[in-house]
N, C-alpha and C positions, 0 to 999 in steps of 0.2 A: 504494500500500500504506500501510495505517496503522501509527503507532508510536503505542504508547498508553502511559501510564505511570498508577497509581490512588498516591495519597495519604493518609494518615490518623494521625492521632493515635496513638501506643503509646506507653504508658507502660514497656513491656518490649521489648527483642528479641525478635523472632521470627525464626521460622528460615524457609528458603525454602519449604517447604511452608505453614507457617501463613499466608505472607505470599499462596500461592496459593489457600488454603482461604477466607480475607477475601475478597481482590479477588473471585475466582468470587462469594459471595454480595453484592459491590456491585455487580456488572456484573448482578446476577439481582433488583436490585430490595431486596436487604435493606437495613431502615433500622435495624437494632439491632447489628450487629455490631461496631461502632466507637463512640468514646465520642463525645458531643457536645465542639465547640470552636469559641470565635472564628476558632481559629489557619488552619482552612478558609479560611474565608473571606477574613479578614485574607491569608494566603498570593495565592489567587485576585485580590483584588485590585490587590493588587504586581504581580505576574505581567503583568495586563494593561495595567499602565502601559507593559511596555517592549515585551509581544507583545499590539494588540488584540485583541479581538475581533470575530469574524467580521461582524456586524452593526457595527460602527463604525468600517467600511474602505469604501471607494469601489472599490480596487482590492484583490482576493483573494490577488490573486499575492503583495502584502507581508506576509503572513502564515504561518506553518509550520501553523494547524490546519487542519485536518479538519473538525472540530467546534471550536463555543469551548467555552474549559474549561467544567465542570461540576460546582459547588462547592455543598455543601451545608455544614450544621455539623456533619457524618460524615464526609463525604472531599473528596477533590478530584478528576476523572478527566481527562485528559487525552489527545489524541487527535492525531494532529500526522502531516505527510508524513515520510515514512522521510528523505527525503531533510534535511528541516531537523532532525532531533532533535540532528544535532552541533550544528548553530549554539546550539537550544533549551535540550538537555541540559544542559550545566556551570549556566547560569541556573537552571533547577530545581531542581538540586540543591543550589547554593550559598542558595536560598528553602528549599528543604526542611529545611536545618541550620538557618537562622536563624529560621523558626517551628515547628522540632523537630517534623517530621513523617517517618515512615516514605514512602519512596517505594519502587512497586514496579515493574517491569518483567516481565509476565508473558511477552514473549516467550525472555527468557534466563533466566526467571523469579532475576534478580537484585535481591534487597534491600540500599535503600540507608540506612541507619541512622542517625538526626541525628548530628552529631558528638560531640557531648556522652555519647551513649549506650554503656558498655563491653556488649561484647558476650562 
């Protein structure tokens, strides 16, 4: 089973609908929803210093994805086994505050909001 989590730039909070309304049109191919940023990418790159990606592993097993992430300068999506998202999880999150991006979880459809952001 996959654990997916999508990423993107907000300069506001949004609420767990909005945050559902997004992800659906990134998962559907929208490239206008989200604002352009390095912090994508920058983010993505971080990331796979500490979890490769899937093409730069010999062995699959040492990896939690599914897919390697998926980073544009609109979002980031990621796709990972259920079973590694604890391991994954707090790392994402603790990258998602520090290049201030929205992370979303559309299976508990829970939004995770940079730190910095009053809600």
């Amino acid at each position: 089973m996959s654990y997916d989590l999508y990423l993107w730039a907000e300069p506001n909070p949004v609420t767990a609908e909005q945050a559902a309304d997004i992800c659906n049109r990134l998962a559907n191919g929208d490239k206008v929803s989200t604002t352009p940023s390095t912090r994508h990418l920058e983010f993505a790159a971080e990331l796979v210093t500490h979890y490769p990606r899937l093409e730069d592993l010999t062995d699959l097993d040492d990896s939690p994805w599914n897919m390697s992430p998926d980073a544009t300068d609109r979002r980031v999506i990621l796709c990972m086994g259920l079973s590694q998202a604890a391991e994954a999880g707090p790392l994402i999150l603790e990258l998602a505050d520090r290049y201030d991006l929205v992370c979303y979880d559309p299976s508990t459809r829970q939004v995770h909001h940079p730190a910095q952001t009053t809600i």
